[in-house]
C-alpha positions, 0 to 999 in steps of 0.5 A: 138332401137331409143331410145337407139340411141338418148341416146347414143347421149346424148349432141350432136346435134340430141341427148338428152340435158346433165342433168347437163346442163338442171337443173336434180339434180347431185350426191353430190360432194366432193368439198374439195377434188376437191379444195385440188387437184387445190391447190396443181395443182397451188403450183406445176405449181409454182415450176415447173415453176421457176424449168424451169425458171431456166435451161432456165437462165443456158443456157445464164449462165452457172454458175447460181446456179452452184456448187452443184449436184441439181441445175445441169441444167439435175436434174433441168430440171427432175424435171420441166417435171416431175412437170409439167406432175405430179404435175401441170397437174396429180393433175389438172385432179383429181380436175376437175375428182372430179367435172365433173364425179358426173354430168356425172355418176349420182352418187358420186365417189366411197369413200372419204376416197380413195380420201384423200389416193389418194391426199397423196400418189399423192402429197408425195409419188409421186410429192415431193418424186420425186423432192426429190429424183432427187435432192438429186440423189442417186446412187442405181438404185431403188432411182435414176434419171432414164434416160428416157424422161418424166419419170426420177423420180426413180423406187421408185417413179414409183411404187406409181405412179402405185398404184395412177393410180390404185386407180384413176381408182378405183374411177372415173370408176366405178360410170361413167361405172356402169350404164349409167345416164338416158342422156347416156354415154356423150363424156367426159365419154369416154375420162375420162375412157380411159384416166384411163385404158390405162395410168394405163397400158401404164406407167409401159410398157414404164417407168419401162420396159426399165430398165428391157431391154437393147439397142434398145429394150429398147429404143423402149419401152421407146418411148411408155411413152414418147409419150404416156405420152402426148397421153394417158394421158394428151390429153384425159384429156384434151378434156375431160376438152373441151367437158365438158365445152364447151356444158356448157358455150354455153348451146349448144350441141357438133356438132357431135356425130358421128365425138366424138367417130371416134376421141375418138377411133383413139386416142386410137388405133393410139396414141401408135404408135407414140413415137418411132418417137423420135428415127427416123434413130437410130438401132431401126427396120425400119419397126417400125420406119415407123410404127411410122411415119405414126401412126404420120401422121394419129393422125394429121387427127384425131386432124383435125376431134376432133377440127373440132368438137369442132370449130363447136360446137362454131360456131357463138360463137364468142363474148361469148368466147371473154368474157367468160374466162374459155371458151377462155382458152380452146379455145384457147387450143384447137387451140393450139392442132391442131397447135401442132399436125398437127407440129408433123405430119410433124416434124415427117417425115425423111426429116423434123427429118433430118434437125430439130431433136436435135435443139430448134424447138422441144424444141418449140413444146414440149412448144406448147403441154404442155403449150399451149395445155393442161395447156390452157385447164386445167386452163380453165376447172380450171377456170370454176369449181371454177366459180361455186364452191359454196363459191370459190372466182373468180376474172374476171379481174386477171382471164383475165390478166392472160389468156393474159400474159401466151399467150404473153410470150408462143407466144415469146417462141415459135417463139424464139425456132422454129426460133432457130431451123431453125437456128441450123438445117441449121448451123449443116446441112452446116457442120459449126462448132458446136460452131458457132451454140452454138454462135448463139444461145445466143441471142434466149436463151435470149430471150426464159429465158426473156419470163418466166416473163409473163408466171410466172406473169400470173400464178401468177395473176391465183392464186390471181383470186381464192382467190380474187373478188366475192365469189360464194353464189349461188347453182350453185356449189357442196357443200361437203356433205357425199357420200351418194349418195343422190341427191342435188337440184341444179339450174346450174350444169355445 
């Protein structure tokens, strides 16, 4: 019996070490597969980028690019999140998905002819599909922009997103959920698979059900995927990124196994209740929408035990992560993650709802979580498999400005909105006009359409990192070798 508890501790303190990080052979890796997906990660990051570039401009000027039905500031704007949520952040996942989870399982992922699938049908039949058709916004209802936050793409769309998510599950469960490698099950294991069950049936419940349903009912179903969008499937992605490569960079293990999988569980459990907070004072039943509130509440202690965990685990780290970049993305990811989510909990009670609800505060936040939570972690986790990705190119210096031009410009944008929106909130509670808030708010849209240069120029210097500086000639990576099975002797597997 103690064996099989310090197994199930596999990677945190008082358990064993990580095979992947003390030198054990891993699992053959489909390295193309893995760069065809940050590929195409980083050339949507792009596009969805200027798509936010440019609403943000058509806010201080209305007629930029005016005229023609896809350059309106709605379809622009659908086509930024869902860029954004799918293309950007949806590939990103997959690329690491194809990195992490030989090393975690043991065993090569389930086919890679399923993956080149998995990699059209994501990218066309979903990501450009998508953008097409929100551009073009046709009037049958299977072919149109669907209403709906954070999942507008049409229900034509929709259904490949399901079959993508079915064969991702099909293809990173399997060799992680077969049978546990002689370390156990490690932390990133858990999120990875959960991440995997539940987004495959929460996107259907809140994407395609609301348009099956009217009024209200409606509405509260739709706030399942615009919540869960973020919790089910980005947040566990992401600290699946953050408890890879933390351990790895460090060569230290997770400070508590105990307080990984207290976190895990109340993500799962707690995370599906949050998003009817988004219709606070509406028609929706108050019973629900307090439900909401407090499931809101309880997240922003479950974000204080995950990052907790995650900071003491970097205890007296402090001069590594300062020079190790992939580590002080992710870092700083991570707390970033706790500035939004305890943001949220308090944003999501009724006085709070009252007074910044509808205003540019929330804009802010949703910036925080994207942006700073879970594009910061991503590059990182980015950053680090392409540092140790035999025959990737890495550039330290690019790498580096990059990380401090994203920060710098996600910095202005979020004081600009969130003092914006203390602004409106005031003017529209004093029962001022509602020009007067239009008015003042000129100068921070400014402001907030200016900060898109850093972030667009640190992108940019992202991408020239992984086609620049030294190439990796060692075996610290995965080499593209038939999915046999067959075990690779490899010196560095992190």
């Amino acid at each position: 019996m103690a064996e099989v508890i310090e197994k199930n501790k596999a990677g945190h303190e008082g358990g064993t070490a990580l095979s992947f990080i003390t030198g054990a052979p891993v699992a053959s890796v489909e390295t193309n597969l893995m760069r065809a997906h940050a590929y195409a990660a980083l050339f949507c990051l792009i596009i969805a980028a200027l798509f936010g570039t440019a609403i943000a401009i058509k806010l201080v000027q209305p007629e930029f690019l005016s005229g023609h039905v896809e350059t309106t500031w709605g379809s622009m704007r659908a086509n930024h999140t869902q860029g954004i949520l799918f293309g950007w952040l949806g590939n990103a996942f997959i690329a690491f998905l194809y990195f992490a989870v030989p090393r975690l399982a043991g065993r090569p992922v389930m086919s890679r002819a399923l993956g080149w699938l998995l990699f059209a049908l994501w990218n066309a039949g979903v990501v450009l599909l998508g953008w097409t058709l929100v551009t073009i916004n046709l009037p049958d209802t299977f072919w149109a922009i669907k209403p709906l936050e954070w999942t507008e793409f049409p229900l034509a769309v929709n259904l490949v997103t399901e079959l993508c998510l079915g064969l991702m599950a099909w293809q990173f469960i399997p060799p992680l959920a077969r049978k546990p490698n002689d370390d156990g099950m490690y932390v990133s294991s858990w999120y990875i698979i959960g991440g995997l069950t539940f987004t495959l049936f929460a996107f259907p419940v809140g994407s395609l059900v609301p348009q099956l349903v009217p009024g209200a009912i409606g509405a509260a179903f739709s706030g399942l995927w615009i919540h869960d969008s973020i919790g089910l499937f980005v947040t566990p992605f992401a600290l699946a990124i953050a408890f890879y490569v933390i351990p790895v960079r460090t060569k230290l293990p997770i400070y508590s196994h105990f307080l990984s999988m207290l976190g895990f569980w109340l993500l799962f459990f707690v995370y599906p209740l949050n998003g009817i907070h988004h219709y606070v004072y509406s028609s929706i039943p108050m019973d629900t929408q307090r439900a909401a509130i407090a499931a809101s509440i309880i997240m922003g202690f479950d974000v204080i035990l995950v990052v907790f965990n995650l900071l003491m685990s970097l205890r007296r780290q402090g001069a590594l992560v300062s020079r190790d970049i992939p580590l002080r993305f992710v870092w700083t990811g991570v707390v970033m993650y706790l500035v939004v989510s305890l943001q949220g909990s308090l944003q999501a009670i009724m006085p709070m709802q009252r007074y910044i609800h509808f205003t540019d505060w929330v804009i802010g936040h949703s910036h925080l979580a994207m942006l700073g939570f879970a594009t910061f972690v991503t590059l990182g986790g980015i950053a680090h498999i392409w540092e140790r990705s035999l025959g990737s190119r890495y550039h330290r210096g690019y790498m580096n400005l990059a990380y401090w031009l994203i920060l710098s410009g996600l910095m202005i944008m979020l004081v600009d909105l969130t003092v914006a929106g203390l602004v409106q909130g005031q003017l529209w509670n004093s029962g001022a006009p509602w020009m007067d808030s239009v008015r003042i708010s000129h100068g921070y849209w400014l402001v907030r359409a200016a900060s898109a240069a850093p972030i667009l120029a640190g992108f940019a210097l992202f991408i020239a990192g992984m086609f620049t500086g030294i190439s990796n000639r060692n075996t610290s990576g995965s080499q593209p070798l038939p999915n046999t099975g067959a075990q690779l002797p490899q010196t560095n597997h992190g």
